[in-house]
C-alpha positions as CSV (number, residue, x, y, z in Angstrom):
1,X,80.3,140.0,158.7
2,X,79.5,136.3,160.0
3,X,77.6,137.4,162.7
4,X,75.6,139.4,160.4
5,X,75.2,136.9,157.6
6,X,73.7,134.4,160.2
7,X,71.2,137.1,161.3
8,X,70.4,137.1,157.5
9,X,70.3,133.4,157.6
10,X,73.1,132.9,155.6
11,X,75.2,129.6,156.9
12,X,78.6,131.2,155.6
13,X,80.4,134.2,154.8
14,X,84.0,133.8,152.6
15,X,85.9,136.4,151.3
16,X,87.9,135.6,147.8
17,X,90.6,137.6,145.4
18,X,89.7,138.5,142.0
19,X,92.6,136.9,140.3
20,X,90.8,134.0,138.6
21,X,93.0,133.4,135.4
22,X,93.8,129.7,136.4
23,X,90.2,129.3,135.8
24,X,89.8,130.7,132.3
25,X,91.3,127.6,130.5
26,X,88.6,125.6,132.1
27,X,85.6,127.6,130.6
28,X,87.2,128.2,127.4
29,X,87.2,124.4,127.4
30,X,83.8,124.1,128.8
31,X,82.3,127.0,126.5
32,X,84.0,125.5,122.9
33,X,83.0,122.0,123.7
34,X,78.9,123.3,123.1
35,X,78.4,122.1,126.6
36,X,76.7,125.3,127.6
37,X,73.9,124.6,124.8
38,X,71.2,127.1,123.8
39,X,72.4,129.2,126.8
40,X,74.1,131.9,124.1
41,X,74.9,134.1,127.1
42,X,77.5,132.2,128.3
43,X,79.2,132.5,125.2
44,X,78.6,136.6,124.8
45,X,80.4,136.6,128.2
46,X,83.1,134.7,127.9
47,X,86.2,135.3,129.8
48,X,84.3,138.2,131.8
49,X,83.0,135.6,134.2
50,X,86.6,134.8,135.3
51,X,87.4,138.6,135.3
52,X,85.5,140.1,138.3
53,X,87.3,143.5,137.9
54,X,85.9,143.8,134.2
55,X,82.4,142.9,135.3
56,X,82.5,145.5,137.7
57,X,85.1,148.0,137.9
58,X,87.2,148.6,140.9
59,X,86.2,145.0,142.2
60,X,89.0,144.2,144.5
61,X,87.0,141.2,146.7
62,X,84.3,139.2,146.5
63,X,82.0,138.4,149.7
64,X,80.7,134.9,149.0
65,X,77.6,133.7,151.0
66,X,76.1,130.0,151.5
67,X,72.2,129.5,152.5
68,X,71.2,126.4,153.2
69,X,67.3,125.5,151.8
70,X,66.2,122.4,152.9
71,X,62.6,123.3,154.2
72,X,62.7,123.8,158.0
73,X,60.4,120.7,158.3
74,X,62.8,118.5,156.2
75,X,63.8,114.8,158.1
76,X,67.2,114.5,157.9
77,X,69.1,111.1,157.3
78,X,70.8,109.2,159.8
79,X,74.0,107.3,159.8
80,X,72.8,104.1,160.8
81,X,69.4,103.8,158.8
82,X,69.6,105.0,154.7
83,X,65.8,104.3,154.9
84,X,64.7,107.6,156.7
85,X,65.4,111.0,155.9
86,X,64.9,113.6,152.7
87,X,67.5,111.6,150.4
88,X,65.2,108.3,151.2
89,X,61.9,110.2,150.7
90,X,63.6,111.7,147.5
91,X,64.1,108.5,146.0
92,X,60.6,107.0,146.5
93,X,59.1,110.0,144.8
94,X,60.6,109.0,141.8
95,X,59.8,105.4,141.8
96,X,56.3,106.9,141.8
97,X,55.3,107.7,138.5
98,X,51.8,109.1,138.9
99,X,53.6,111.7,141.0
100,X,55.1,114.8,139.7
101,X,58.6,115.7,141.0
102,X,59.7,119.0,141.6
103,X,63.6,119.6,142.4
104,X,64.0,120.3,146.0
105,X,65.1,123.7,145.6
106,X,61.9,125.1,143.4
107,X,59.3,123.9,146.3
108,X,59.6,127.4,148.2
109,X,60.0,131.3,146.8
110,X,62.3,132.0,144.3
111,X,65.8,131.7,145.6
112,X,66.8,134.7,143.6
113,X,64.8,137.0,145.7
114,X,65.3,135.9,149.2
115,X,69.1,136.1,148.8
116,X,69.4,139.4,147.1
117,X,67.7,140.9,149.4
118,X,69.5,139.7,152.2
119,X,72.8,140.4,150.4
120,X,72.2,144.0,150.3
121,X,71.1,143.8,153.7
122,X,74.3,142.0,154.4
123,X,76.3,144.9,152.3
124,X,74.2,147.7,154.1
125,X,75.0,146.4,157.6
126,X,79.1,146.8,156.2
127,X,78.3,149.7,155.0
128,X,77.4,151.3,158.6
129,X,80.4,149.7,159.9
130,X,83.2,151.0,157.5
131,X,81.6,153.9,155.7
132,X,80.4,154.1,151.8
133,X,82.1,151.8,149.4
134,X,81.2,150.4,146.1
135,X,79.5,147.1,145.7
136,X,77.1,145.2,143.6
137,X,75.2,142.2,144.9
138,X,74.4,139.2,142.8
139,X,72.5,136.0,142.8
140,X,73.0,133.9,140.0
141,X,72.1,137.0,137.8
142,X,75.3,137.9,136.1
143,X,78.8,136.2,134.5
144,X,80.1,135.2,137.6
145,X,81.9,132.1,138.5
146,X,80.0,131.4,141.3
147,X,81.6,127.7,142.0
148,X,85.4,129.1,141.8
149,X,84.6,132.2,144.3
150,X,82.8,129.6,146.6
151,X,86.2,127.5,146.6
152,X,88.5,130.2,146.7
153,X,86.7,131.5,149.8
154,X,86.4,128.4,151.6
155,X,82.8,127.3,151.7
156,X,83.8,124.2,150.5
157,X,85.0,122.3,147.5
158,X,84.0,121.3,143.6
159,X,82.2,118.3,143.9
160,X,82.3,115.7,140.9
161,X,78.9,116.8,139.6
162,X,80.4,120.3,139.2
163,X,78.2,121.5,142.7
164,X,80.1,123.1,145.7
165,X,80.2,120.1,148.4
166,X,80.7,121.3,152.2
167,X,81.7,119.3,154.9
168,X,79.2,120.3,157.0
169,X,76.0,120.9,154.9
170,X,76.4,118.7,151.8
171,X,75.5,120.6,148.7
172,X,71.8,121.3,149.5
173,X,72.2,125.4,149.5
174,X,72.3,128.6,147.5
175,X,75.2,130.8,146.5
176,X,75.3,134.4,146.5
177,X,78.4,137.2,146.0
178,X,78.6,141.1,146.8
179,X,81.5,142.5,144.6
180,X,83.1,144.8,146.9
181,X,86.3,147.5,145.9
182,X,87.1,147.2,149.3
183,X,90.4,145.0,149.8
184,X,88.6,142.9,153.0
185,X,91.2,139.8,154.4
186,X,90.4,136.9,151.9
187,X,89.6,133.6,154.0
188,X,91.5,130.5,152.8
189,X,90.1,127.7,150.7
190,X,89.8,124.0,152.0
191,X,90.6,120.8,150.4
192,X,88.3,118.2,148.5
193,X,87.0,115.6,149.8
194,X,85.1,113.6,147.2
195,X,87.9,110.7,146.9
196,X,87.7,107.8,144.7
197,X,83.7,108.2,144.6
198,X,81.4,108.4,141.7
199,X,78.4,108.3,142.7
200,X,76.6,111.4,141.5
201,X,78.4,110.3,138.1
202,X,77.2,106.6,137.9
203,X,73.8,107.6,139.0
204,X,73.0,110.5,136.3
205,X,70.0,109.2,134.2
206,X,70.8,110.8,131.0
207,X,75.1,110.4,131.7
208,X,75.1,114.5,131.7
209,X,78.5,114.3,134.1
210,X,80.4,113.2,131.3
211,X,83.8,113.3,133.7
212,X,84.7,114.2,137.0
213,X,83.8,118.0,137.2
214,X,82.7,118.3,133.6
215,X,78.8,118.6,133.0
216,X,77.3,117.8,129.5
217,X,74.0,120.9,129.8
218,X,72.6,119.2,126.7
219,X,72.0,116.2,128.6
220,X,71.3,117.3,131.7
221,X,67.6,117.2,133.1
222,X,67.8,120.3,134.9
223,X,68.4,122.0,131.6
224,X,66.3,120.2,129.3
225,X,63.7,120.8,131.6
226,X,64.0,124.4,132.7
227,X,66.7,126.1,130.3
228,X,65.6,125.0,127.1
229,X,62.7,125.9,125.2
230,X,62.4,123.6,122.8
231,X,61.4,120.2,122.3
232,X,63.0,117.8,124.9
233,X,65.4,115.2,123.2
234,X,63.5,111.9,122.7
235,X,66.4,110.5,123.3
236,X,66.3,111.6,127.2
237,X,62.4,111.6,127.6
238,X,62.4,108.0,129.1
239,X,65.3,108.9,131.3
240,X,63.3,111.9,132.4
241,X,60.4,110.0,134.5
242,X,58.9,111.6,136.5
243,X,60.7,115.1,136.7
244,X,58.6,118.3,135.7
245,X,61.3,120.8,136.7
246,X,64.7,120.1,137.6
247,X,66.7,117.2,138.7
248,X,68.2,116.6,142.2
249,X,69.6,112.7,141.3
250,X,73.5,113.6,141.7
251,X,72.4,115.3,145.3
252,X,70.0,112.1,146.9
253,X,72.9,110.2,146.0
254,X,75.8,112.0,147.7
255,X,77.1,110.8,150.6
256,X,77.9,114.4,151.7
257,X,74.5,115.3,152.1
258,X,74.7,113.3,155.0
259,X,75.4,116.7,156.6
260,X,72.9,118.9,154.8
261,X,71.1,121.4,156.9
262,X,67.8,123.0,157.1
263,X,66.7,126.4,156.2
264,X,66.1,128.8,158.8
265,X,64.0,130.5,156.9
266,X,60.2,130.3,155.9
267,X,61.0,131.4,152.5
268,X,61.9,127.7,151.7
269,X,59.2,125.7,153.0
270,X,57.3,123.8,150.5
271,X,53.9,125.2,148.8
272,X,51.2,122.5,149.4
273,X,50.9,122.2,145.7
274,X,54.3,121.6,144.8
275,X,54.6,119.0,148.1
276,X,53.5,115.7,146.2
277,X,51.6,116.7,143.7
278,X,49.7,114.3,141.1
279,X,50.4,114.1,137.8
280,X,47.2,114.6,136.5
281,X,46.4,117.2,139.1
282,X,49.5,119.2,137.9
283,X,47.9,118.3,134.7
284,X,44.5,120.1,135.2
285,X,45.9,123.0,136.0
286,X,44.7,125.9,133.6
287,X,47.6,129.2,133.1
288,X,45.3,131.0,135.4
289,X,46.3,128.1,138.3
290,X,49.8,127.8,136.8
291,X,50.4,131.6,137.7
292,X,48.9,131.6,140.6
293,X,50.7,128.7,142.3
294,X,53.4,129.9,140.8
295,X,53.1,133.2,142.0
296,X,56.9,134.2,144.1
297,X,58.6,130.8,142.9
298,X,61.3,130.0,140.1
299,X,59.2,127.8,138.5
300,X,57.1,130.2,137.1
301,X,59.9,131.6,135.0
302,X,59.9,128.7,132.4
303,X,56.2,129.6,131.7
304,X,52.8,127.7,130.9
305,X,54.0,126.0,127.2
306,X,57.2,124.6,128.9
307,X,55.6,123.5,132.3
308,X,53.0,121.8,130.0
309,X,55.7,120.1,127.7
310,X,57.5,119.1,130.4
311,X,54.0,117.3,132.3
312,X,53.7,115.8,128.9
313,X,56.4,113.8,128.9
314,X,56.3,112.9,132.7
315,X,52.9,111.0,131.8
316,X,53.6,109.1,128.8
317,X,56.5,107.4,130.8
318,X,53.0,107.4,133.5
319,X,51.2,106.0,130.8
320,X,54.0,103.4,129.8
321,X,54.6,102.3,133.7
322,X,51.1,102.0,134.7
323,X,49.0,101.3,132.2
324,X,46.1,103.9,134.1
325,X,43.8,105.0,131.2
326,X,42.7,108.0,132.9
327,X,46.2,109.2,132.1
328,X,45.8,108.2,128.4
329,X,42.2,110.4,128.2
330,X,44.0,113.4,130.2
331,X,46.5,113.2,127.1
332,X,44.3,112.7,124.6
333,X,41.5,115.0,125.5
334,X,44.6,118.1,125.0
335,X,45.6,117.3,121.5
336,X,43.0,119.5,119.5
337,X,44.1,122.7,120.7
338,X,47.5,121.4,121.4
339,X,50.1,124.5,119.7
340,X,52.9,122.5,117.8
341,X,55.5,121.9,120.4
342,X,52.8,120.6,123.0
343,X,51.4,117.9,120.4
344,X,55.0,116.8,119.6
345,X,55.2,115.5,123.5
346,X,51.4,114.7,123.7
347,X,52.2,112.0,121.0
348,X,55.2,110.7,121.9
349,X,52.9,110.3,125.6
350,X,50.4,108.7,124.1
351,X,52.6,106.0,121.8
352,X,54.3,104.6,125.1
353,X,52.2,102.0,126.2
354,X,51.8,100.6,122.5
355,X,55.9,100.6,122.6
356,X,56.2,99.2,126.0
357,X,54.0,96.6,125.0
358,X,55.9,95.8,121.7
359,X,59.3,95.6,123.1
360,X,58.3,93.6,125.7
């Protein structure tokens, strides 16, 4: 199965149990402290996420699968200079605010597809060697606990920011699980390797890792930004910069990510428009463009209205750093038609430079 899985482009196959009740206190926990916010269906699953058999019956393992997605053409870092290298590059993007940033992850197709496809190819290829069995693939698209299976099955640990770490790829890579009712040799877990550091949790803009393996959604950027489709929190807007969709902070920080690998797929490279894409650029972008450079990525899930919102915000804390009034006429120019969420953000945007100016 590792042979194959590499064929697929997978980095690592695991095999883990089903028994995951030392889990369920955990995401009772998690689930009754409201950190899951508006995502309801985390609460209509509940315990089932921990229960693999009762998500799908006669579940007796679960194949767990790592892909690496780093674009092929990605620099990596180097021990001896922190100046060179994605995690470097990552940083300077967001220290440029006319820039819109894009998490790393969102800049190719949509993960969903490339690995469920390549998970059923993965389950037909056992399915020639051992004869028909029941499965069901899965790619963050059902109650699973993707993080404990990962653990369980050894591709590495719980990392601080509630991310699987590995020691030899970081955390920069996609999980994906075929529920199996065949009882395959589970492979062993490893140990963690995080330490004393808290990095990923000192460097959170919005303080969303509000303890060591305990993330806040509410606060978190990747949520407000993709997940929720309401207005963002003014509380967090400022915090937000630059980022249109997602939020990689707690990764560029990692010293783990040292390790992380490349894609060996094509799937992953970035789109030319998502690469380093202008504000205001993004910004001019009618639905009709929105779809179409959308077309095959995740991004296009949260839709035109949120995209829009979320450019919104990026360029009043644009307008507030640089002062550009082309920035201020982009905003303004949008608020007749604006619908009411969209005009909430547009002037917020356009009050940032007075309130820059006032406070300092």
């Amino acid at each position: 199965m590792r042979a194959w899985g590499h064929e697929l482009g997978f980095s690592q196959i695991g095999v883990a149990g089903v028994d995951l009740h030392e889990a369920e206190p955990g995401l009772l926990a998690w689930l009754q402290a409201g950190f899951h916010g508006d995502m309801q269906y985390m609460q209509a699953h509940g315990l089932k996420r921990a229960r693999p058999a009762e998500l799908v019956p006669g579940t007796l393992r679960v194949v767990t699968a790592r892909m690496d997605y780093l674009p092929r053409d990605t620099v990596l870092g180097r021990d001896d200079d922190e100046t060179v290298g994605w995690q470097a590059t990552g940083w300077q993007r967001l220290h440029d605010a006319r820039l819109g940033n894009v998490s790393l992850y969102a800049r190719g197709r949509d993960y969903h597809k490339v690995l469920r496809q390549r998970l059923q190819k993965l389950a037909d290829r056992l399915q020639d060697a051992v004869g028909p069995f029941g499965h069901r693939v899965f790619t963050d698209s059902a109650p699973v606990l993707e993080v404990e299976l990962a653990q369980r099955s050894g591709l590495g640990w719980r990392g601080k920011h509630t991310l699987v770490l590995s020691r030899d790829g970081g955390s920069m890579f996609f999980l994906g699980e075929i529920y199996v009712d065949l009882a395959l040799p589970v492979t062993e877990p490893g140990g963690a390797h995080c330490g004393q550091c808290t990095a990923c949790l000192d460097v959170c803009p919005t303080r969303a890792i509000v303890a060591p393996y305990r993330l806040d959604a509410r606060r978190c950027l990747s949520y407000l930004t993709i997940e929720q489709d309401g207005p963002i929190p003014e509380a967090f807007r400022v915090a937000m910069g630059n980022r249109i969709y997602g939020c990689d902070d707690c990764q560029l920080v990692c010293p783990w990510n040292k390790y992380a690998q490349r894609s060996t797929l094509p799937d992953f490279d970035r789109r030319e428009a998502l690469a380093e894409p202008p504000l205001l650029v993004l910004w001019a972008w009618s639905e009709a463009d929105f779809l179409r450079h959308t077309e095959g990525s995740a991004i296009r899930r949260i839709g035109f209205a949120r995209w829009r919102r979320n450019l919104a915000v990026a360029l009043g804390n644009a307008w507030r750093e640089t002062g550009d009034p082309a920035i201020a006429e982009a905003l303004a120019a949008a608020q007749g038609d604006a619908a009411p969420l969209l005009r909430e953000h547009l002037d917020w945007a356009l009050a940032q430079r007075a309130r820059a100016a006032r406070s300092a």
